[in-house]
C-alpha positions as a Markdown table, in Angstrom:
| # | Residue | x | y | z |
|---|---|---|---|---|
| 1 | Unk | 0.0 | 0.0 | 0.0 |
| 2 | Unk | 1.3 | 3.4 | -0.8 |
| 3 | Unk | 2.1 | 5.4 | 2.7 |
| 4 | Unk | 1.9 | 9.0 | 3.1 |
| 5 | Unk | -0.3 | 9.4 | -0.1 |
| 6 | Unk | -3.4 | 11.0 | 0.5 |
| 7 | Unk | -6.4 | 9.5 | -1.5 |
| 8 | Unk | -9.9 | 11.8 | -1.9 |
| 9 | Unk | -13.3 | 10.8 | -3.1 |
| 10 | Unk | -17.2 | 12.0 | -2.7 |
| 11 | Unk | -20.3 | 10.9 | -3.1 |
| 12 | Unk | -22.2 | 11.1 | -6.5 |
| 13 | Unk | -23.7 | 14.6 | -5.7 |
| 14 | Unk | -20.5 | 16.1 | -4.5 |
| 15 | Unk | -22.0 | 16.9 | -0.9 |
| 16 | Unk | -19.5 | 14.8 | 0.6 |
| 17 | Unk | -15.7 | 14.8 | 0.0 |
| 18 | Unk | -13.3 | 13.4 | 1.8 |
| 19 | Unk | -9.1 | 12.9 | 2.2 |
| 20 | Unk | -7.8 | 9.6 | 3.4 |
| 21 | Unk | -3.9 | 8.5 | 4.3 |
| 22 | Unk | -1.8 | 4.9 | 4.8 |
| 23 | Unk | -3.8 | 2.6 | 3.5 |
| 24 | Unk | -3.7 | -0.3 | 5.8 |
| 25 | Unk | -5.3 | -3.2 | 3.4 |
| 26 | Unk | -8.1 | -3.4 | 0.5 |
| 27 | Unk | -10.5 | -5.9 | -0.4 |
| 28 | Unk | -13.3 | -7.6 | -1.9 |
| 29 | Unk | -16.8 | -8.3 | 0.4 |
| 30 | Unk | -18.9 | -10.4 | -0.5 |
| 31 | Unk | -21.5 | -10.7 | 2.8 |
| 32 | Unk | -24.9 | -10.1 | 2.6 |
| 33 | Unk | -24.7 | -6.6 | 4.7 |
| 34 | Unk | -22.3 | -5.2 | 2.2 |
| 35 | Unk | -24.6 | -6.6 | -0.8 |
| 36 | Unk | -27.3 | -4.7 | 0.6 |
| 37 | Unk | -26.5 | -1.3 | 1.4 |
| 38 | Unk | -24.5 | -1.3 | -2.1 |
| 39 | Unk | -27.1 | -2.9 | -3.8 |
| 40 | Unk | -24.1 | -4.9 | -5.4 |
| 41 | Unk | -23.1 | -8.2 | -5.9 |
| 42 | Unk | -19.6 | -7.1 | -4.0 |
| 43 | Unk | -17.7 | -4.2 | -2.3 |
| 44 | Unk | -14.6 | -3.4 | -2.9 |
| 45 | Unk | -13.2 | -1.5 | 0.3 |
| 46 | Unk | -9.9 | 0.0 | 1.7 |
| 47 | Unk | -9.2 | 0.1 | 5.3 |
| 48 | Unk | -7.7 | 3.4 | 6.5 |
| 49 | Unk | -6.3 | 4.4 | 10.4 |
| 50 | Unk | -9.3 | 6.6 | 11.1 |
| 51 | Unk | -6.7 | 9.2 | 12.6 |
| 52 | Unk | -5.7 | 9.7 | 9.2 |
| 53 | Unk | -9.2 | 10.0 | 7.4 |
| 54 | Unk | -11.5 | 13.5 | 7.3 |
| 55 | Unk | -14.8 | 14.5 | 5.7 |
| 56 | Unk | -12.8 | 17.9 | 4.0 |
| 57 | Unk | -16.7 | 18.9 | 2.5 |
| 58 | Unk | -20.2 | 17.9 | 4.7 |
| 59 | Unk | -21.6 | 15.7 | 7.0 |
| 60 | Unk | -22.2 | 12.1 | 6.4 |
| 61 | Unk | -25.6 | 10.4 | 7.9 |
| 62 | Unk | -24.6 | 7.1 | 9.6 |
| 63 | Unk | -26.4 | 4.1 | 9.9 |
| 64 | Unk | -26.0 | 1.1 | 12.0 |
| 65 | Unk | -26.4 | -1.7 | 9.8 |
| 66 | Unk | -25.3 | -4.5 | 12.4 |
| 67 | Unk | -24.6 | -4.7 | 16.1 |
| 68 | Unk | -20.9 | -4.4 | 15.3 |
| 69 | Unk | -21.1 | -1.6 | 12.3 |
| 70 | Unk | -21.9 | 1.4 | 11.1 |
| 71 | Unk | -21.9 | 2.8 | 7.4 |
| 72 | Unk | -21.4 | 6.4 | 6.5 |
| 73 | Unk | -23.8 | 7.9 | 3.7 |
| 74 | Unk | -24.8 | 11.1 | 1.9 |
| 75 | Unk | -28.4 | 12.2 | 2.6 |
| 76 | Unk | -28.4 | 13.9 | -0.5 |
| 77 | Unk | -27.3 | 10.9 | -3.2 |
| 78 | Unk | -27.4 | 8.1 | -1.1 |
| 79 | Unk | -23.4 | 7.1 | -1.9 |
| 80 | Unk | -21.8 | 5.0 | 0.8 |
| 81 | Unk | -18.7 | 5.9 | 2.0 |
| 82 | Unk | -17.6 | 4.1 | 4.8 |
| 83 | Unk | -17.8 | 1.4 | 7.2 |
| 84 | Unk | -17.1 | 1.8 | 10.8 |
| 85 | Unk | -16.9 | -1.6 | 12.9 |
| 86 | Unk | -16.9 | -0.7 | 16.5 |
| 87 | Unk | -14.9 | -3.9 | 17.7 |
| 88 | Unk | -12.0 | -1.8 | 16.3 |
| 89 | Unk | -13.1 | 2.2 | 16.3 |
| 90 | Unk | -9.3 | 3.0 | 15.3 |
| 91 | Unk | -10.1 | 2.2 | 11.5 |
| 92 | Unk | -12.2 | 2.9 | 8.9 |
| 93 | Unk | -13.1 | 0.7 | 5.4 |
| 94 | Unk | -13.7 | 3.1 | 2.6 |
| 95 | Unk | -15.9 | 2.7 | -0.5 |
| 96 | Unk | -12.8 | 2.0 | -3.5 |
| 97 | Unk | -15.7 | 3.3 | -6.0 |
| 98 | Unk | -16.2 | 6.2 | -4.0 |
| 99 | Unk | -12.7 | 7.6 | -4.8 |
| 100 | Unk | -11.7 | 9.8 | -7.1 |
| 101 | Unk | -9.3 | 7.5 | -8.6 |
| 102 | Unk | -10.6 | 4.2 | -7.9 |
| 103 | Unk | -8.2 | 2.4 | -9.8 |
| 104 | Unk | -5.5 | 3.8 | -7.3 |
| 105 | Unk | -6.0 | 1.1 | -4.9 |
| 106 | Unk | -6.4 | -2.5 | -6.2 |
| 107 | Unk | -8.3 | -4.8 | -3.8 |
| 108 | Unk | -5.4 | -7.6 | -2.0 |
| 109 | Unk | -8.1 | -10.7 | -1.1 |
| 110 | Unk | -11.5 | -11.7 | -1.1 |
| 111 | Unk | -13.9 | -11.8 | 2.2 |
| 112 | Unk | -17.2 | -13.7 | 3.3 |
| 113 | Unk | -16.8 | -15.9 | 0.0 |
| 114 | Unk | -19.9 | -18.1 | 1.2 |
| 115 | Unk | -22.3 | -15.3 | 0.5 |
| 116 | Unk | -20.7 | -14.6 | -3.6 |
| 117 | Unk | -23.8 | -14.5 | -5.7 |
| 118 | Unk | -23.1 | -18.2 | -7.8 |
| 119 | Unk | -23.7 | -16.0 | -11.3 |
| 120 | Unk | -20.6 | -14.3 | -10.0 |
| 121 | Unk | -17.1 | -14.9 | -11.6 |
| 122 | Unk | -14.6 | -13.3 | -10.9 |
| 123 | Unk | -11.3 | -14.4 | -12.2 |
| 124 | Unk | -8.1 | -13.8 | -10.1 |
| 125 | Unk | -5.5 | -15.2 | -8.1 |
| 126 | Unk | -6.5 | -13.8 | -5.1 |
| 127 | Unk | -6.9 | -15.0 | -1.3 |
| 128 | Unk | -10.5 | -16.1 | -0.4 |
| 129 | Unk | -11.5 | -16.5 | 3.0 |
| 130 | Unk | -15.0 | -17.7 | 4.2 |
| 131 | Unk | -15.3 | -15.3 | 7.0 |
| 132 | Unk | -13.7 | -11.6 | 7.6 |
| 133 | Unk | -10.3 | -13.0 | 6.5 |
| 134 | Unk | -6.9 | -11.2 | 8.0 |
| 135 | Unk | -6.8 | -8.2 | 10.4 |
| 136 | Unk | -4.0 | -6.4 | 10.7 |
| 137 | Unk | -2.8 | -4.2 | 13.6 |
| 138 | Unk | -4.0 | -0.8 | 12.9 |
| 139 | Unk | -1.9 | 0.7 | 16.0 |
């Protein structure tokens, strides 16, 4: 992941912008939460140190979407942004799509594989793990 670096994005109706630094990890999700609020087969996401992520423009709306998360949103657009687990409130997994430059951060594994949609085929080399898969130290 590239350090120092800082990566910015927004929702669709620009309401929302926001600046993000040291990407900790990226990923594919494939759980049924993720499915829903994206109203997408999968989610690619990047995990941030929340110290070093800022909304720059607005205030996101936040939703808890599980006992152990919460998802950031525009009121405005409805755009995702984030995902906040509280089991570990030191991080913060960012919408790729939402970037700027999406293709600036390329996703490293695959999550929560037993929930892929089976019309799904994705064709890589990648790690797949059945449940949340590795977490790193974000300290």
């Amino acid at each position: 992941m590239t350090q120092g670096r800082a990566f910015v994005g927004g929702c669709l109706c620009g309401r929302l912008r926001y600046e993000a630094r040291d990407p900790i990890e990226a990923g594919y999700c494939h759980c049924r939460l993720c499915q829903r609020s994206s109203g997408a087969p999968v989610l690619a996401w990047a995990g941030f140190p929340i110290a070093g992520f800022s909304f720059t423009k607005g205030e996101p709306e936040s939703y808890q979407s599980s006992p152990r998360g919460r998802r950031d949103f525009c009121a405005s657009c409805g755009t995702q942004i984030a995902f906040r687990d509280t089991a570990t409130p030191t991080r913060i997994d960012v919408n790729i799509a939402s970037l700027d430059d999406p293709a600036s951060i390329e996703p490293e594994y695959h999550i929560w594989v037993g929930s892929c949609v089976p019309w799904l085929h994705i064709d890589d080399d990648l790690p797949r793990y059945m449940d949340e898969g590795p977490d790193p130290p974000t300290s």
